[in-house]
KETORMAR-908321 format. One record per residue (C-alpha): residue in three letters; x, y, z. Coordinates in steps of 0.5 Angstrom, whole numbers, plus 500, padded with zeros to 3 digits. Layout:
<rodrens>
ALAXYZ ...
</rodrens>
This chain:
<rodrens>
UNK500500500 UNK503507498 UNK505511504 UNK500517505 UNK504524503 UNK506528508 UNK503535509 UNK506540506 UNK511545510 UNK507551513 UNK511558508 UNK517561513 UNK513567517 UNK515574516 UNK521577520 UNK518584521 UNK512586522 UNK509593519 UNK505594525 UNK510593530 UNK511598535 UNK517603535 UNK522603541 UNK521608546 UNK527611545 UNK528611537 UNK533616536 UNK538611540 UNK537606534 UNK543605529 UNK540608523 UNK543611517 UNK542617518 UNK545617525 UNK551612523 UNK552618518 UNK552624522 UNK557620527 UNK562618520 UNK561626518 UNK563629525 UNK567624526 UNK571626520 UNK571632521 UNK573632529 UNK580628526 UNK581633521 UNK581638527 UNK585635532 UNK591634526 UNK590641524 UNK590643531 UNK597639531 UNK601642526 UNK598649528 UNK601647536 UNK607645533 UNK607650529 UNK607655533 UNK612652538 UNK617652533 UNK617659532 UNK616660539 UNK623656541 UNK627658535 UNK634659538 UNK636657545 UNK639664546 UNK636670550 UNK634675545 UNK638679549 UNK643680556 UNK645686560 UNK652686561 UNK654692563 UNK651699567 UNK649702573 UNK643705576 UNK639699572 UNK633698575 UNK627693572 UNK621692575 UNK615686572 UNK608683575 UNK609678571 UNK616676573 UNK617676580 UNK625674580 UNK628680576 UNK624685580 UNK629690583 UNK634687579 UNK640692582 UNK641688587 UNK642682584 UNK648680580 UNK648680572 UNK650673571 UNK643672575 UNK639676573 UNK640675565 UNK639667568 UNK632670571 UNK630673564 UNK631667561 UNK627662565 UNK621668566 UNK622668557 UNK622661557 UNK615661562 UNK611666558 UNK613662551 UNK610655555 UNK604660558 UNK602663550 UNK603655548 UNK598653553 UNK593658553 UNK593657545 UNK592649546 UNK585651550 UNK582656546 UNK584652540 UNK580645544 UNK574650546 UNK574652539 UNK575646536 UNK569643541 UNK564648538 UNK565646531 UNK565639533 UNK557640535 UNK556645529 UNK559639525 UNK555635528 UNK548638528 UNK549640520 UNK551633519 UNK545630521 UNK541636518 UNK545634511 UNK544626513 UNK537627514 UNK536631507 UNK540626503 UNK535620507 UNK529623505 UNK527619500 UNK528613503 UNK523614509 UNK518616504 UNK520609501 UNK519606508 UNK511609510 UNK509608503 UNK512601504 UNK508600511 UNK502603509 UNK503598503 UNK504593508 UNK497593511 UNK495592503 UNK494598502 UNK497598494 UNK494605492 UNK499607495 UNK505611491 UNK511615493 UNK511619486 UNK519622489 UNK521628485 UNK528631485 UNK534629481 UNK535624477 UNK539619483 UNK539612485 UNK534615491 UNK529616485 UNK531611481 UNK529606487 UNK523609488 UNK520609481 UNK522602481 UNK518601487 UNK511604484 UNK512600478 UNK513594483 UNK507596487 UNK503598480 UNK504590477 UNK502588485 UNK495593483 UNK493590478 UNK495583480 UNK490583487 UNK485587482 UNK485582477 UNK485576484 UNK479580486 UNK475579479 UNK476571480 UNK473571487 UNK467575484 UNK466570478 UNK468564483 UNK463566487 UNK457566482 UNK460560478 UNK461555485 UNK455557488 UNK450557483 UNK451549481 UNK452548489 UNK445551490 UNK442547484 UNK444541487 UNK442543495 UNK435544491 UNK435538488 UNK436533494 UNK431537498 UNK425536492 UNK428528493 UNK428528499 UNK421532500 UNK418526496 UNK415521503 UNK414516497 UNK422515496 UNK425509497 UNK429509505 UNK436507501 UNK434513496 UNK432518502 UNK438516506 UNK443517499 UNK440524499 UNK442525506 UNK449523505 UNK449527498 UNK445533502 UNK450532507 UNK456533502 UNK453539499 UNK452543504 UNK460541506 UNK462543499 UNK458550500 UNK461551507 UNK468550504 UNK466555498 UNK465561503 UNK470560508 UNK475560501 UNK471566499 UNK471570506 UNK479568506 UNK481571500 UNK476577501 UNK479578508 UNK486577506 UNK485585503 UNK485592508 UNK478594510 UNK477600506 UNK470602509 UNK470602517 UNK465603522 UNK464602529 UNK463596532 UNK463593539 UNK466587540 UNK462585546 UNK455585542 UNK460582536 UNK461576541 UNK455575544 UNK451575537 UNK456569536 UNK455566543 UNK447567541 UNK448563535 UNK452556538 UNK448556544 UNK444550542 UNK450547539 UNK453547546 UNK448544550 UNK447539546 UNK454537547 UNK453539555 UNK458545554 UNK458551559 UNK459558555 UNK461563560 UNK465569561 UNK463578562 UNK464581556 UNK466589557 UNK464594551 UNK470595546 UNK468598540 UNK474599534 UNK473601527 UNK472595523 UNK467590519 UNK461588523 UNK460581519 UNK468580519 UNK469582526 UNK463577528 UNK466571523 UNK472572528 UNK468571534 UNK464566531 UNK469562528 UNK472562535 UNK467560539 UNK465554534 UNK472551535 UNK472552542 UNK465548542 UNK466543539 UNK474541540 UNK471540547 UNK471535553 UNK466530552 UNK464532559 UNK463537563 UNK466542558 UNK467550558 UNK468555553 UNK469562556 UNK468569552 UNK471575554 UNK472582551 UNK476588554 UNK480594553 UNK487593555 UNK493598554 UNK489602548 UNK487596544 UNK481591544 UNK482584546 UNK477579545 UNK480572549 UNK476565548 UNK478560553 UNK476552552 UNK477546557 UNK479541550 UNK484536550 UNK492537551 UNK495542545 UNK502541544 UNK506547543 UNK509546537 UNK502545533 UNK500552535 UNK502554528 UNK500549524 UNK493550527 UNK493557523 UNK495554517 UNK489553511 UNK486545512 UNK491544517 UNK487541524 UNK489538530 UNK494532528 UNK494534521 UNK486531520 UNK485534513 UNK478530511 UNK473526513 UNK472531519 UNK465534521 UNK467539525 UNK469544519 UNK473545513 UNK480547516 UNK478554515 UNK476557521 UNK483559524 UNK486561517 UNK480566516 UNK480568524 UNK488570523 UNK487573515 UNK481578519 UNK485580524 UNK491583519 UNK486585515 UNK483590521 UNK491592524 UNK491586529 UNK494579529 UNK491573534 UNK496569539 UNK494562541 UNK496559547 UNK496552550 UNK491551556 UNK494548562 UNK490541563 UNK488542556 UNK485546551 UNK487553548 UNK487560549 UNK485565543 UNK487572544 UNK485577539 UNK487584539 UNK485589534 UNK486598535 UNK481602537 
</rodrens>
């Protein structure tokens, strides 16, 4: 007997992520624009300190030119030099000659080191000042050169959110900058009329699977309305009916993944504690009969969404959580809250033990619970992927959790 293929791989999951928050300190980041300003500063620091250099050698070279005294007293009387500055050679009438040219020379020598010293420090508090100017014009002129650049990166998050309208229509010289832009809006036109062309396909594929679908379902309920048919034909009819109706849910969950896949365009208000109840209202009679307790408090949070979407989630959620249950003494618990400026809508259910590692599978179209594809009649394996595709489609994302005893733990978070 062949071997039962394996199940393709899950696609690698993104490495960024357009929604993520910024840091909270975003200038210490080692951007461009800062690895910039610190390379032109830094050039031009080290270019200070070496022409500071050679003017300080310069200067003291001119300073010290010659080892003698620019002059001597050799003869005289009656000779009397006073000096503030130069305390040795005050009274020098009373001071032999000898020592007296020795005492000039060392006060020469001193007021030489001092004009050096006081040129050292005016030089570094002018050298400091530039550097800060250097500085500050480096990161102005960095910030202008890389202007394109963070045009290119909202256009890029916005396009991110599947907002393809988007185009960056850069102006100035013609660059590398401008090039790259252009390139980016031709990529972004091709991807336009690519999702446009996609959504035309769902449009048609809507009418041409749901028309025969519905032809089909008319026909087996004439059938099977009819008391005088054969038990082997009302059961076949059943079962055909059964089929039908499976292939009709996976049309619309197929339908509804593609639609939600794209960025909602027309937002209204919309609370998801209404959203959730609505859902819970519509599984309660599923829940009793398999003795399922639905409970939880739900706060109002209203976010700017799609009202059918936003009660799919919910809906999609708590079916899951109902029927992927305990066979006894189960609970599902629906809650929504406000919490740090986002609504969260948390559905918890008792259930068998989850590995971790399968948490990412769960998410991925028709992948269930130990790779169960079909013959399920629990759903077509759409629930989750289209759960996670609405969340992105509204700005927000969904994270699963293992519950402890067995179960899981569905965290939805959306904007306000």
């Amino acid at each position: 007997m062949a071997a039962t293929p394996a199940p393709p791989a899950a696609p690698p999951k993104p490495t960024w992520d357009p929604r993520r928050p910024e840091p909270p300190f975003p200038w210490l980041r080692p951007t461009i624009r800062i690895r910039l300003t610190l390379l032109y500063g830094g050039m031009f620091l080290i270019a200070g300190i070496m022409l500071l250099s050679i003017i300080y050698l310069l200067a003291a070279q001119a300073l010290n030119t010659g080892n003698e005294p620019l002059f001597k007293i050799v003869g005289g009387s009656a000779i009397k030099v006073t000096s503030t500055t130069c305390p040795a050679v005050d009274g020098g009438n009373n001071v032999p000659l000898d020592e007296f040219n020795n005492a000039i020379s060392h006060c020469i020598d001193q007021q030489r080191q001092a004009a050096l010293d006081n040129l050292l420090s005016r030089s570094l508090l002018a050298l400091l000042g530039l550097a800060i100017i250097a500085f500050a014009f480096g990161y102005a002129m960095a910030g202008r050169v890389l202007s394109p650049l963070g045009r290119i990166t909202r256009t890029a998050r916005a396009v991110a959110g599947s907002d393809l309208s988007r185009r960056i229509e850069l102006d100035g010289p013609d660059d590398e900058l401008k090039e790259l832009a252009d390139t980016f809006d031709d990529m972004l036109e091709r991807l336009q009329r690519a999702f446009t062309a996609q959504q035309r396909f769902v449009g048609n594929a809507s009418h041409e699977l749901r028309t025969p679908l519905a032809i089909n379902r008319t026909l087996l309920e004439v059938h099977l309305s009819d008391p005088g048919a054969p038990t082997e034909l009302q059961q076949l009819g059943k079962t055909l009916l059964a089929t039908n109706e499976r292939s009709e849910q996976l049309v619309e969950g197929l339908l509804l993944l593609a639609r939600s896949d794209n960025q909602i365009v027309e937002r209204k208000p919309v609370d998801l504690a209404e959203v959730a109840s609505q859902a819970v209202d519509q599984v309660h009679a599923e829940a009793e009969a398999k003795g399922v307790e639905i409970r939880g408090e739900r706060a109002a949070a209203v976010v700017q969404g799609n009202g059918v979407l936003l009660e799919r989630i919910a809906l999609n959620l708590v079916q899951n959580a109902v029927r992927y249950n305990v066979p006894e003494g189960g609970w599902v618990e629906v809650t929504t809250q406000v919490q740090h400026g986002q609504a969260v809508l948390v559905v918890s259910n008792t259930g068998p033990v989850v590995p971790a590692y399968e948490i990412d599978n769960l998410f991925e179209p028709f992948r269930r619970l130990r790779t169960e594809r079909t013959g399920s009649d629990k759903g077509v394996g759409l629930g989750l992927s289209i759960v996670r595709s609405v969340a992105r489609a509204h700005g927000g994302h969904i994270v699963a959790e293992p519950r402890e005893g067995g179960g899981l733990v569905m965290r939805v978070t959306l904007p306000i």
